[in-house]
C-alpha positions as CSV (number, residue, x, y, z in Angstrom):
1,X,226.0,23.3,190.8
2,X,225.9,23.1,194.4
3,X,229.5,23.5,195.8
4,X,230.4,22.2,199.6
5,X,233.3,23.6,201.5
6,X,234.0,21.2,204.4
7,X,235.1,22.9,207.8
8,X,237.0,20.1,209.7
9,X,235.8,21.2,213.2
10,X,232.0,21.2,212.1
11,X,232.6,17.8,210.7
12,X,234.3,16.5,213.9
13,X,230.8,18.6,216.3
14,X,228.6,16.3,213.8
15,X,230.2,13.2,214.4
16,X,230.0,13.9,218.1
17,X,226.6,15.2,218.6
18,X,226.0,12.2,216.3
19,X,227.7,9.8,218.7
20,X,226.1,11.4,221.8
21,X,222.0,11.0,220.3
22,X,223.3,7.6,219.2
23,X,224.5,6.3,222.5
24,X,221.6,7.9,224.1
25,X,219.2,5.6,221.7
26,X,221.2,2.8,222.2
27,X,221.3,2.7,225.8
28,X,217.5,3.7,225.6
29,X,216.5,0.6,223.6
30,X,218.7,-1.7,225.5
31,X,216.9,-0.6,228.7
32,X,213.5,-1.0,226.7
33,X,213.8,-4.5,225.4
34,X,216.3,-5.2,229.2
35,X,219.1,-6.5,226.8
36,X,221.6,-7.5,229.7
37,X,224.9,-7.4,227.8
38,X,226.5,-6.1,224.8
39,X,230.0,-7.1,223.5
40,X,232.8,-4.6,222.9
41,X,232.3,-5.1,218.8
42,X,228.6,-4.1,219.3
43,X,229.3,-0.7,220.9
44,X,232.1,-0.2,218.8
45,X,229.5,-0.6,215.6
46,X,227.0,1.7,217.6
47,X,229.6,4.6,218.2
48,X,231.0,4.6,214.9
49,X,227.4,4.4,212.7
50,X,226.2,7.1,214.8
51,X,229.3,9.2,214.6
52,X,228.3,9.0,210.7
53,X,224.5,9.8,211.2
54,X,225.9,12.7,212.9
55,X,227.6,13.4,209.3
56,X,224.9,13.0,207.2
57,X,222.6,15.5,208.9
58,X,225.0,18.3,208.0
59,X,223.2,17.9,205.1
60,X,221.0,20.4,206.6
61,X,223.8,23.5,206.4
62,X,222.9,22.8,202.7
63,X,221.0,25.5,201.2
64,X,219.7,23.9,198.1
65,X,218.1,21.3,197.7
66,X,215.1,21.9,199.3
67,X,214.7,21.3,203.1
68,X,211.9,18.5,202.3
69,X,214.2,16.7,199.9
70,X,217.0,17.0,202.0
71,X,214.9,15.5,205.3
72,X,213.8,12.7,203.1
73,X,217.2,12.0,202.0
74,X,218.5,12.1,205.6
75,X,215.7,9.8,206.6
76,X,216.5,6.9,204.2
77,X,220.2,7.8,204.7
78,X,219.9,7.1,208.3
79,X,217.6,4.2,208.3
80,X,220.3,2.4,205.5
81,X,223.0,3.1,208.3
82,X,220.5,1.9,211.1
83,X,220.2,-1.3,208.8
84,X,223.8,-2.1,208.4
85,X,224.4,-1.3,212.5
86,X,221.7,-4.3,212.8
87,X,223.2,-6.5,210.7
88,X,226.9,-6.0,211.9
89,X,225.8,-6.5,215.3
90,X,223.8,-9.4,214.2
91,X,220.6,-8.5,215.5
92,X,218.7,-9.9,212.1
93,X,215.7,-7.5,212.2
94,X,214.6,-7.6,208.5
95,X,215.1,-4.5,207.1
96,X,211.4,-3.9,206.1
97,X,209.3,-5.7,209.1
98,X,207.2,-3.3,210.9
99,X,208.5,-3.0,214.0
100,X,212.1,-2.0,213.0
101,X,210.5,0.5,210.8
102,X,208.1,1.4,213.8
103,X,211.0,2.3,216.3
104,X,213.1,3.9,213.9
105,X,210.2,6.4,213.3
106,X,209.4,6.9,217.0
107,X,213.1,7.7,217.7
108,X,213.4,10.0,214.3
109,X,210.9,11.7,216.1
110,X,211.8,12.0,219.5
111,X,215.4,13.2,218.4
112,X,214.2,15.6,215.7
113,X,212.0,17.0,218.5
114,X,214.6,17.9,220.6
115,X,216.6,18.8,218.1
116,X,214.2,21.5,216.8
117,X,214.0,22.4,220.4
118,X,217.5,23.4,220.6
119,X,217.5,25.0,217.1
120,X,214.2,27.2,218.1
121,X,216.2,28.4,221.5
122,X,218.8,29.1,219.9
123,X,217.9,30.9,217.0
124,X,215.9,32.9,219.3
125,X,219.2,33.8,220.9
126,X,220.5,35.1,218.0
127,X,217.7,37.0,217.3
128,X,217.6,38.5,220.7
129,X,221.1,39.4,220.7
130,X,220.7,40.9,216.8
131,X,217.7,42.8,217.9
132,X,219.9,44.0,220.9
133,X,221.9,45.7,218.5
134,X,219.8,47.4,216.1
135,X,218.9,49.6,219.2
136,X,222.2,50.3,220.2
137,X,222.3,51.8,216.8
C-alpha cells in the first residue's frame, strides 16, 4: 500500500510552477497560431487547468510505481486536462485529431526538456555540496 502525506506548501510550488509552464504555453501558441484576443473566462480556464497539471506531476515525488508507469500516467492525465481546457474555452479540437495530439507531444517535450534540465543542475548541486562534505570529514 502506497501511503501519500501531502505537504501543503509543495502542493501550492506545484500548482505555481504548473501555472507558470502553462501560461508560458499558452501565450506561446497564441503567438503561433496570431490568436488576437482571448476573453477573461479563457485565461481563467488556462490558469486554473494548469495550476492542476502542476498537481499531477507531483506524481513524480512518488516512489512506487515505477517512474515509466507514473510518466505514462501523467501523460494521459495531462492530455485529459488539456482536453477539457479545449472544450471549456470552446476551441472544438477533437480530442483525437492529429494535430491536437501533435502539439501536445511537441510541448510535453519541450517542457520535460527543460524540466530535466533544471532537475540535472540541480541535483548536481546537491551532489556538489554532499561531496563538499564528505571531505570536510
Amino acid at each position: 500500500m502506497i501511503t501519500v502525506k501531502i505537504n501543503f506548501r509543495k502542493l501550492v510550488w506545484y500548482f505555481l510552477i504548473g501555472i507558470g509552464f502553462g501560461s508560458l504555453s499558452f501565450v506561446a501558441t497564441l503567438w503561433l497560431e496570431g490568436t488576437q484576443s482571448q476573453t477573461v473566462p479563457q485565461i481563467t480556464n488556462v490558469i486554473w487547468v494548469s495550476g492542476l497539471i502542476g498537481i499531477i506531476s507531483m506524481i513524480f515525488e512518488l516512489e512506487r510505481p515505477p517512474f515509466f508507469f507514473r510518466l505514462i500516467l501523467h501523460f494521459f492525465l495531462v492530455y485529459a486536462l488539456v482536453c477539457l481546457m479545449n472544450n471549456l474555452n470552446h476551441y472544438y479540437w477533437p480530442i483525437l485529431s492529429f494535430e491536437l495530439l501533435g502539439n501536445f507531444m511537441v510541448s510535453y517535450l519541450i517542457i520535460w526538456t527543460i524540466v530535466y534540465f533544471f532537475l540535472t543542475r540541480r541535483l548536481g548541486r546537491i551532489n556538489q555540496r554532499l561531496a563538499e562534505k564528505r571531505e570536510k570529514q
